[in-house]
N, C-alpha and C positions, 0 to 999 in steps of 0.2 A: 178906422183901423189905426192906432196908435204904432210906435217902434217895438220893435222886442227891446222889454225890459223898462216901460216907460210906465212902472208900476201907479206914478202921480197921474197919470190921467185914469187910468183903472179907476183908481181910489174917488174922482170925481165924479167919476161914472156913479159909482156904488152910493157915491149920496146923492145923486138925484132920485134912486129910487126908493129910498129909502121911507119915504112920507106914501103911506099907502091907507090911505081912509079906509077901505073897507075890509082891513085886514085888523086883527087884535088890536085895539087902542090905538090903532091911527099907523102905526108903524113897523113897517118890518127889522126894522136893528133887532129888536129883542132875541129873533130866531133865530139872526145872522151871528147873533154872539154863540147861540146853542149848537150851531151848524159846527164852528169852528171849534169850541170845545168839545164835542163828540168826535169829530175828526180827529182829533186829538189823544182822548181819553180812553183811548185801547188801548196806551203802551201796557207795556212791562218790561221794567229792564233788567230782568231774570236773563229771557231769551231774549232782547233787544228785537220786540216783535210788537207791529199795529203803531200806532201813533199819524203823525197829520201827512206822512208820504203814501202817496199811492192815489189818495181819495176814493178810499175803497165802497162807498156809498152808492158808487154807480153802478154796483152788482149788489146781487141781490139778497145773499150772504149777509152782507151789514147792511145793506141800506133800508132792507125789512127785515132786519130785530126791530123785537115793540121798545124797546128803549131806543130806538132812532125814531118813533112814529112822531107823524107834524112834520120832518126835516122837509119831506119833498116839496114844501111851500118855499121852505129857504131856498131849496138849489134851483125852483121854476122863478124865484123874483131874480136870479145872480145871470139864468138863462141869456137875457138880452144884451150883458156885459160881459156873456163868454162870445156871443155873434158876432160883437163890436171890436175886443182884441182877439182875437184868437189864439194868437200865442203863447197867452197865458195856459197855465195847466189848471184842471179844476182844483188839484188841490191846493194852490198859492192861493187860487181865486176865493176858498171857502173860507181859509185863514185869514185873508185879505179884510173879505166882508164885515167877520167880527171885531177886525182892530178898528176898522174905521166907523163901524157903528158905536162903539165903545164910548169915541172920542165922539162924535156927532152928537150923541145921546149924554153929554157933559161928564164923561170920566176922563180917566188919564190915556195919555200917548203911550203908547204897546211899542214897543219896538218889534219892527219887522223886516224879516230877510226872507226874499224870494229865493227860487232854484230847486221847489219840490218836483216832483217829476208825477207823472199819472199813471199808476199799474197796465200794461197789458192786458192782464186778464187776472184773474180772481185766486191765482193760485197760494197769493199770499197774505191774505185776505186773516187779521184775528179772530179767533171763536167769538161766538156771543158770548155775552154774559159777565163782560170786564168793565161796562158803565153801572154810577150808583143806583141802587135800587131807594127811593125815599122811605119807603114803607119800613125800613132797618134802622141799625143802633150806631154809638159809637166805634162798636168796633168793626161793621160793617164799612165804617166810613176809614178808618184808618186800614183792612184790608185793601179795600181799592184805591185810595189816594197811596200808602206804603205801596203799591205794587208797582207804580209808576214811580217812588222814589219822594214822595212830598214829607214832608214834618207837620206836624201837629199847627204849627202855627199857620201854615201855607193853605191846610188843608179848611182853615177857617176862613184867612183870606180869601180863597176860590169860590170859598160859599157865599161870598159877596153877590156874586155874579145874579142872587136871587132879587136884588134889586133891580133888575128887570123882568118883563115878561111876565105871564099868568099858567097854571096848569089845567086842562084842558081833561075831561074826565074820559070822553073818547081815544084817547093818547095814552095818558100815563095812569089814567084811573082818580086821580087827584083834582081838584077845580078850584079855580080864582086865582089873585094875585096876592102876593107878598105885602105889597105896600099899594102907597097912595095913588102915585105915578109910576106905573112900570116903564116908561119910557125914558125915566131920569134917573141918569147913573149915580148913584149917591152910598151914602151910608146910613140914611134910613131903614134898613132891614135887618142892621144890628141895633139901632135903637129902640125899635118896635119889638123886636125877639126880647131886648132885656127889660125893658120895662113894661110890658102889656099882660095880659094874664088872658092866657091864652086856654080854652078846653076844647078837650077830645070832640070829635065829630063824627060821626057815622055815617058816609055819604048813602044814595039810593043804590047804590053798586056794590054796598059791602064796605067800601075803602075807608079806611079812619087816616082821618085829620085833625088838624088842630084849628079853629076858629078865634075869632074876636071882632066883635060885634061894635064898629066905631059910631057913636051915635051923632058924632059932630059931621062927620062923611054922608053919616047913614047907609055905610059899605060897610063889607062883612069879607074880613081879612082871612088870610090865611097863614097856615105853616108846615111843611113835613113833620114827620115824625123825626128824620135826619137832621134838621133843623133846629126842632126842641133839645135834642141832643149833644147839642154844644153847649147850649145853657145848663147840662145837667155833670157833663164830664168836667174834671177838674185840669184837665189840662188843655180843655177846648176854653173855656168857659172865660179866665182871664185875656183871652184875644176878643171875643165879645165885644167882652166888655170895654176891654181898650177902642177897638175899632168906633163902638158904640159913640164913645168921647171925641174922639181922634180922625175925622174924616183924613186930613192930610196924611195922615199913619198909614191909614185904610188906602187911599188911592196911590199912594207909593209902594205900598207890599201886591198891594195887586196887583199892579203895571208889572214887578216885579215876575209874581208866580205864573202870570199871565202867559207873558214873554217866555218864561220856562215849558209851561204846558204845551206851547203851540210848537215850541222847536224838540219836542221829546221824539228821540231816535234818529235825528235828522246827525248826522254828520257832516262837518265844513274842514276848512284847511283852512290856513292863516287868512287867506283873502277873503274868507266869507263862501266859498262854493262848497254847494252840496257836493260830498264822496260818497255818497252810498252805491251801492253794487247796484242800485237798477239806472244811475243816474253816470254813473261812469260806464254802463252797456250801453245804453239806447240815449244818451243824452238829455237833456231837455225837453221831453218827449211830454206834450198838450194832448192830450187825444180831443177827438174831432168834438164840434158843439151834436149837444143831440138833435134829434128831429124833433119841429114841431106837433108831431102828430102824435097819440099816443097810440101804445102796442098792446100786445095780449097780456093777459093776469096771468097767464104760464111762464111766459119766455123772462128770460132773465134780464136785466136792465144793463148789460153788457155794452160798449157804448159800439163794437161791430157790429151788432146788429142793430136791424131797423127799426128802434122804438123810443120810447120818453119811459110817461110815467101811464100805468097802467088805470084800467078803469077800478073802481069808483073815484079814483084821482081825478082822470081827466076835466072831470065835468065840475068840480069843486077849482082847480087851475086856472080855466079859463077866462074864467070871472078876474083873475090877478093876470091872467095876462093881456087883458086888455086894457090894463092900464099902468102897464111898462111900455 
């Protein structure tokens, strides 16, 4: 049990677990970046609603939308290092995970400020349906990046992020990874978008993709359709390409938008402390680590009540948690 507020030993914590053989390519970072950006990625600062306060993933409103499916591996590896501090809130903890995988997995330093607090209960909880869908266009992507407030440019840096990780066909319906090493934070995935020649793919579920076929790997790459669509937009297209050239460009605008994304809706006063109304009612308010045990496929993942993550979950978890 570390001090309140002793976020440097958290952040140790998080890379010891980080190295998971029998999870995707060796590693859990990849999800732990995903975790934190879907946390994330409900604002709108229309109504100044959703964003990374609350950690509204623990109910089940947001934490089963199919654009969160997968997550629940991220939050059972993070499990063992909510046991360990408690103090922390989950949602600093979710945030936490993906800056310091970021950096682990050789990108840039995120700046990061603790002080999120954890929802009550679900009442404030954003609609589904405000994360990107890949299967869409340009201008799907500029509705939902514009709705959180990004620019055109930002919205091409974030798509960086694809340099990690793989798409999983039981999840998001899409399958395979980006690039070579989804473990290594690079700017390999605007290199490969602009130079490779990429065709349509029809997976066995319906879903189209886009393919390319390396024969020096003998791996068979992938891309959104979201994706392609930077390379086709005229004002996506020269960030591309820049980034393409420009890794130092590329890991300074992202550290950049990164840093943006994760503190969207969050309110601070000159010293750094969250003001938000559920943070100035109840304070600093962690809610309790869940239960080891998993509970029913009905009840809600509310953290008052006595559950985790429900079955068919259960028995796919346990395998990862026995080796935290």
């Amino acid at each position: 049990m570390s001090n309140f507020g002793d976020f440097e030993a958290v952040q140790k914590d998080i890379v010891k677990l980080l190295h998971q053989p029998e999870y995707d390519d060796g590693s859990a970072g990849p999800v732990l970046v995903r975790l934190a950006w879907h946390s994330s990625g409900t604002y709108d600062a229309e109504t100044d609603t959703g964003g990374s306060n609350g950690a509204g993933m623990r109910y089940e409103s947001e934490g089963g939308d199919p654009a969160n499916a997968g997550l629940q591996h991220a939050r059972v590896f993070l499990e063992p290092v909510k046991e360990k501090h408690s103090w922390i809130t989950y949602a600093d903890l979710w945030i936490l995970g993906g800056v310091v995988a970021i950096k682990e997995m050789g990108g840039p330093t995120i700046n990061f400020l603790g002080g999120r607090t954890d929802f009550v209960d679900d009442s404030k909880l954003p609609p589904r349906g405000r994360l990107p869908d890949g299967a869409q266009g340009s201008e799907h992507l500029r509705h939902v990046f514009g709705r959180m407030g990004f620019s055109d440019q930002e919205i091409v840096a974030l798509s960086g992020a694809h340099n990690l990780g793989r798409c999983h066909s039981d999840r998001s319906g899409f399958h395979g990874a980006w690039v070579h090493n989804p473990t290594r934070f690079s700017n390999q995935y605007f290199r490969l978008l602009s130079s490779l020649k990429w065709e349509k793919k029809r997976l066995s579920n319906g879903v189209e993709q886009y393919m390319h076929y390396d024969e020096d790997f003998e791996t068979e790459l992938m891309m959104l359709p979201t994706d392609m669509a930077l390379t086709t937009d005229q004002h996506f297209s020269p960030w591309v390409k820049k980034y393409a050239n420009n890794k130092e460009l590329f890991f300074r605008d992202f550290a950049a938008v990164f840093a943006k994304l994760i503190e969207l809706g969050i309110q601070r006063d000159e010293s750094g402390k969250v003001t938000n109304a559920d943070n100035e009612k109840g304070g600093y308010h962690a809610a309790p680590k869940k239960k080891g045990t998993p509970g029913a496929p009905q009840r809600t993942s509310d953290d008052r009540v006595d559950i985790s993550e429900a079955e068919p979950l259960a028995t796919e978890n346990q395998s990862f948690r026995a080796k935290l």
